[in-house]
N, C-alpha and C positions, 0 to 999 in steps of 0.2 A: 498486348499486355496492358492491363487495366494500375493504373499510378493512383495512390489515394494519399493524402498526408497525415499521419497518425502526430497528435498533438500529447505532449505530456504537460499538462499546467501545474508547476508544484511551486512554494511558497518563495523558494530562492531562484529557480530557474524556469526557462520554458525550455525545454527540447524539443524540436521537429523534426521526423524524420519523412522521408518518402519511401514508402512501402509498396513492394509489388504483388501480386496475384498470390505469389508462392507465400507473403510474410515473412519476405525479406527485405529490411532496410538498405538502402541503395546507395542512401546519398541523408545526413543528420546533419545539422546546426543547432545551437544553443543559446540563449538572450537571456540576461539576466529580467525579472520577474518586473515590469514595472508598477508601482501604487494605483494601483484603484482599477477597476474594468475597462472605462474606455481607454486607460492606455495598452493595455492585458488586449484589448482586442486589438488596438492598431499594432501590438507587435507582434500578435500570431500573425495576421493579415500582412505584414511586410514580411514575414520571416517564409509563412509559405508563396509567395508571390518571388523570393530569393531563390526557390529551390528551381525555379527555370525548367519546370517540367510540365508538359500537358495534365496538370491534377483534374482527376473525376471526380475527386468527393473529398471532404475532410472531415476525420473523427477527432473526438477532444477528450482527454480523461481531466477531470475535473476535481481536485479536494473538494468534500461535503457531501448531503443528498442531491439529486440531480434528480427531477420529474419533466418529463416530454423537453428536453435542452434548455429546462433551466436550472441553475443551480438556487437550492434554495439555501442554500445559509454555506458560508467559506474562511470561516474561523481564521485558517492558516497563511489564508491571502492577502496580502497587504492593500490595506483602503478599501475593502470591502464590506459593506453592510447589509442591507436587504437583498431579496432574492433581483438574480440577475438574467436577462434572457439570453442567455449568451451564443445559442444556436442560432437564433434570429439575426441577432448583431451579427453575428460571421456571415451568415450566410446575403442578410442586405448588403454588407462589405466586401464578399470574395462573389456573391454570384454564382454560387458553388452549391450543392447538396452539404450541409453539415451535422454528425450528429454527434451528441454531446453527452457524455457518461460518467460516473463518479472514477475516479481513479483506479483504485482498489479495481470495480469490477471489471474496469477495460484492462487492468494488469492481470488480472484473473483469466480473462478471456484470450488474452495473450498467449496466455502458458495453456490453455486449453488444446487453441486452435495449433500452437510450433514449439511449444515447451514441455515442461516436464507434467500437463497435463493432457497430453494427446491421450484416447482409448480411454479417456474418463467420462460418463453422461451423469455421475454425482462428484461435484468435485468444491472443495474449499480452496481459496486462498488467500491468505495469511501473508499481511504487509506487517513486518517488524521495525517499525522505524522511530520518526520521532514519537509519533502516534501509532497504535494498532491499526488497522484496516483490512476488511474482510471483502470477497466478493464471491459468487454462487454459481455454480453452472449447474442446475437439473433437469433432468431427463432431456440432456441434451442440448439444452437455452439456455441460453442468460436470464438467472432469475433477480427481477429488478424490486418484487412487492410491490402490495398498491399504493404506495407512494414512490418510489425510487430510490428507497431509503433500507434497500433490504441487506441484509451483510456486513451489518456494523457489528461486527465481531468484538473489540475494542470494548463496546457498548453491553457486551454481555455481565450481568452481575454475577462476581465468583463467590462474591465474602459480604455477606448483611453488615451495612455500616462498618463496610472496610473503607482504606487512604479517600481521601476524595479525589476525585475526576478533572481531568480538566472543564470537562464537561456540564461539571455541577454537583453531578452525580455523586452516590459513593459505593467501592466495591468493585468498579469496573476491571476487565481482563487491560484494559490501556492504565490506571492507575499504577497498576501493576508489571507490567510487559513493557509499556510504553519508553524507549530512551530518555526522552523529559523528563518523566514520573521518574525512572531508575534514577536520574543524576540528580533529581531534586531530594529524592530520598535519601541516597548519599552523603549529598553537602548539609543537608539537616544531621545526617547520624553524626558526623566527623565533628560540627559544630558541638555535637553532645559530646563529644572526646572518645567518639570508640576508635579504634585504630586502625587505618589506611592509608595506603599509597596512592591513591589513586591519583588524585588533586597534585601529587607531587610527580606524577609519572607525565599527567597533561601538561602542565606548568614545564616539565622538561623537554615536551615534545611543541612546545608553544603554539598549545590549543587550550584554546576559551573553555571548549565543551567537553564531556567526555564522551568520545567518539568510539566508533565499535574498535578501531585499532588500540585505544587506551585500556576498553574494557579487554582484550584480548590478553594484553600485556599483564593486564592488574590480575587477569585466571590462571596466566601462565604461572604467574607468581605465588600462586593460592593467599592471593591478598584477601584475609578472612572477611570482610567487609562488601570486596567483590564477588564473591564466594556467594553471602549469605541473601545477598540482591539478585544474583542472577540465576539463583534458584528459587526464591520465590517469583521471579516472572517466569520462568518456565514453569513451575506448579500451576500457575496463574494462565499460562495460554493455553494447559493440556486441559484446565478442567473446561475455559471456553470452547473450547472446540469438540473436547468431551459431550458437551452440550449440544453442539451443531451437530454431532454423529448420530446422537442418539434423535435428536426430533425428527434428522432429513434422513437419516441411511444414507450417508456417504462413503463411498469405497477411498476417495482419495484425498490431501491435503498438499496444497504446494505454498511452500513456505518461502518467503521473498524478502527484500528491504534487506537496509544495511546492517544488521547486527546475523541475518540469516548468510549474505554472500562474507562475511568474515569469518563465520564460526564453522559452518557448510554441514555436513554431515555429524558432527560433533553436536550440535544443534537438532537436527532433525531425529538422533535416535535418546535425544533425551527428553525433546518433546513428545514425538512417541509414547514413550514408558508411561509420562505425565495424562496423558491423553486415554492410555488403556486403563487405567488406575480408576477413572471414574465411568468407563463403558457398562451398558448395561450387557452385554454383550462382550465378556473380556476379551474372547479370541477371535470376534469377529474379524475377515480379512480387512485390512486400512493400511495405503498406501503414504507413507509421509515422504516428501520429495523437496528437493531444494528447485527454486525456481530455476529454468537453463536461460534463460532471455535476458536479464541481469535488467540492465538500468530499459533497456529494449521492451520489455513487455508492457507494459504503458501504450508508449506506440503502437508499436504492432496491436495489440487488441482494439484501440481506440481506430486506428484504419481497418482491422477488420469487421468492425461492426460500421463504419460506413460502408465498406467494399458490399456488406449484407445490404443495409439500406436501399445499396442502388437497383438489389434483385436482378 
């Protein structure tokens, strides 16, 4: 049995797990996130050097574009600036085979290879979280584009000089969809005096942010305000993906991140709808699914695309 370490790098934490042949996690630990890359490497490098296993290889999902293991720009990561080699760096420090992927795609590849997108060779998927994030599997591959930078889903324009981006941009499906964007648009409308619980539902649950359990709470409630936000990010991710259908023909969509594993299938048949609304092709057959690999797909995708590497 061949042991590989599938790396999750996200803004708040690192998870590592050790994954087996099957893409199964065996054995996971978690570090919080530390400022800047050389500490970001010295803690993957003690954390898998912890897992006390013969490791053959290690894959990394990485926030941002990501070309041949580097990451070219990492917004989300704390103390990080210019593009970083981060494959290199691991791999002078572990001595190991490592390969290194934007997030999204190695959560995508994740659910490809043991989730809710096995028997897919065109498949999307769809990170709902703080930010949008997309990644691609066609005709069977991981599709990366000629930069590394393919699948920024997020990044797709829905609305000509719609909300601005965090990005810069304006229009974006993340302006829109994005958690961030959702709670910044909020705390703006509330400031205007339209009327909501929301603020008073986190403040009860003593949370800072409005988390997918707050936004759960504020629908159950048909709090009009949460109502009218979280339906235009769902208009806002079916006509993005509306998009990705029609340029790639894709049969499938797996939809993931924290506001997806909250809402679950209540979610998935309303992005759906959102999504056929603007097909060019209303009936065409299209698969929308909830990721099955939860916080796991990450891993798991980023160890199977070194499990690949090692051929």
């Amino acid at each position: 049995m061949t042991s590989v370490a599938g790396v999750d790098l996200g803004g708040t934490n690192i998870t590592i797990g050790l994954v087996d042949d099957d893409f199964r996690v065996v054995d996971d630990a978690k570090v919080p996130t530390p400022r800047g890359p050389g500490r970001a490497v010295d803690a993957i490098v003690a954390a898998v050097r912890a897992l006390g296993a013969d490791v053959a290889a290690v894959g990394v999902g990485a926030p941002g574009p990501v070309s041949d293991g580097v990451v070219l720009t990492a917004p989300n990561l704390p103390g990080w600036g210019d593009s970083v080699p981060l494959a290199q760096r691991l791999r002078d420090s572990l001595g190991l085979p490592v390969e290194v992927e934007n997030d999204a795609t190695a959560g995508t590849v994740g659910e490809w290879r043991a989730g809710a997108g096995r028997g897919s060779d065109h498949l999307l998927g769809v990170w709902l979280g703080t930010g949008v994030g997309g990644g691609l599997v066609l005709d069977g591959r991981p599709y990366r584009g000629a930069s590394g930078a393919a699948g920024e889903l997020g990044h797709v324009p829905v609305r000509l000089d719609g909300a601005q981006c965090g990005c810069g941009l304006r229009g974006c499906v993340e302006a829109y969809a994005g958690r961030a964007s959702m709670e910044r648009t909020v705390r703006l409308a509330a400031e205007a005096g339209r009327p909501t619980a929301m603020l008073d539902i986190a403040a009860a649950a003593g949370k800072q942010r409005l988390t997918a359990k707050v936004w759960s709470r504020a629908l159950d409630d048909d709090d009009p305000l949460a109502v009218a936000v979280f339906a235009e990010a769902v208009a806002a991710a079916g006509a993005g993906i509306a998009a990705a259908v029609n340029l790639l023909d894709l049969d499938t969509v797996v939809l993931g991140g924290g506001l997806t594993e909250r809402f679950g299938k209540r979610l998935t048949g309303r992005v759906l709808a959102a999504t056929r609304a603007h097909l060019l092709v209303a009936d065409k057959p299209l698969r929308v699914a909830v990721a099955e690999l939860g916080d796991d797909s990450g891993m798991v995708g980023a160890a199977a695309l070194a499990l690949d590497a090692l051929g």
